[in-house]
C-alpha positions in Angstrom: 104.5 127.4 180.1 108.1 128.7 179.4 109.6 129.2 176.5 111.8 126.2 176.8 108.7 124.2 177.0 107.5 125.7 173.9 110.8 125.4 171.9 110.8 121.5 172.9 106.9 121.5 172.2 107.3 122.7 168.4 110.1 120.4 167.9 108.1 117.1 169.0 105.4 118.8 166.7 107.9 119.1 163.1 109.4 115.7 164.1 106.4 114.1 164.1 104.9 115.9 161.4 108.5 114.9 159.3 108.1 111.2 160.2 104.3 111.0 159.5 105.8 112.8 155.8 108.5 110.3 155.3 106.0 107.3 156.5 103.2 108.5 153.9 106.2 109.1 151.4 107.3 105.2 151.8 103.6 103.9 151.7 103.3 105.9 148.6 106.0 104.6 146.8 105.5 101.0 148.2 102.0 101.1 146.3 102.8 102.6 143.6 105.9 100.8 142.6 106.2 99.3 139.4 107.4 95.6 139.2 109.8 94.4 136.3 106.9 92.1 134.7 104.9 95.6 134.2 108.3 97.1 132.9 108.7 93.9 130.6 104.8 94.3 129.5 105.4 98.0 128.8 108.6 97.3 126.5 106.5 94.8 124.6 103.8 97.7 124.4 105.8 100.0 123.1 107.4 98.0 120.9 104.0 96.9 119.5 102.6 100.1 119.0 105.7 101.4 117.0 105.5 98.5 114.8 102.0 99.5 114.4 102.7 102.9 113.4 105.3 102.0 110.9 102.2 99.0 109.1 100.0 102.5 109.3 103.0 104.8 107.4 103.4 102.2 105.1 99.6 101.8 104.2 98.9 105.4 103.9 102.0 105.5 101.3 100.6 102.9 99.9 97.0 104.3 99.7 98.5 107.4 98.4 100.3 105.9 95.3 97.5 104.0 94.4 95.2 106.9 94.3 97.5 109.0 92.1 97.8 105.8 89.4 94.1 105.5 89.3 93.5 109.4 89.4 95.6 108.9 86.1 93.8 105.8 84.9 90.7 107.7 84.8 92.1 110.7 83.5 93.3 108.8 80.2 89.8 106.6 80.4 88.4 110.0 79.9 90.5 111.4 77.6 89.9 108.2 75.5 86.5 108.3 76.1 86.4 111.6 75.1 88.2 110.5 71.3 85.5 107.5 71.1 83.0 109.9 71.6 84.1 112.4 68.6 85.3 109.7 66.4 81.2 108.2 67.0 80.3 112.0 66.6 81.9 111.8 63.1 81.4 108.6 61.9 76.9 109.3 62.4 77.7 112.7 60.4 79.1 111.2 57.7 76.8 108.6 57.7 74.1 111.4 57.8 75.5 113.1 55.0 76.2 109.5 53.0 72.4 108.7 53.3 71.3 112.2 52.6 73.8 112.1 49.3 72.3 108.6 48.4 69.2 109.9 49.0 69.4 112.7 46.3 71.0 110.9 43.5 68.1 108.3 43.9 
């Protein structure tokens, strides 16, 4: 075998291997295309799922506002809790010392 022979040999051997390449390359893309309904379907997704995320944001603020009026709804209920509880506090001592008082100048 010559080297002529050999040169003409290795080019059969990359032209072949360049159109089996560009064959799989096609059937690849043929497969694996993506038609305009999936393109339609994916718009709509996307759409969807950013309309989603926007109810969620809007929620979450919502969540959060609510939490920080009740956080200070129970912070007053407390605090006027806390008064009902002295005022009660003061009203038994002086009804203590009122009875004790009675008590002595009976």
């Amino acid at each position: 075998m010559g080297r002529t022979e050999l040169v003409i040999i290795m080019a059969v051997i990359l032209f072949l291997v360049f159109l089996l390449g560009w064959g799989g390359h096609v059937l690849f893309h043929r497969f694996n295309r993506v038609d305009t309904s999936n393109v339609a379907e994916l718009d709509h997704m996307a759409s969807a799922l950013h309309e989603a995320e926007e109810t969620r944001d809007e929620a979450i603020a919502y969540m959060q506002g609510r939490e920080a009026e009740l956080t200070g709804q129970l912070g007053q209920t407390g605090a006027e809790l806390q008064a009902a509880m002295d005022g009660l506090g003061e009203a038994r001592r002086e009804a203590a010392e009122l009875r004790a008082y009675i008590e002595a100048n009976s």
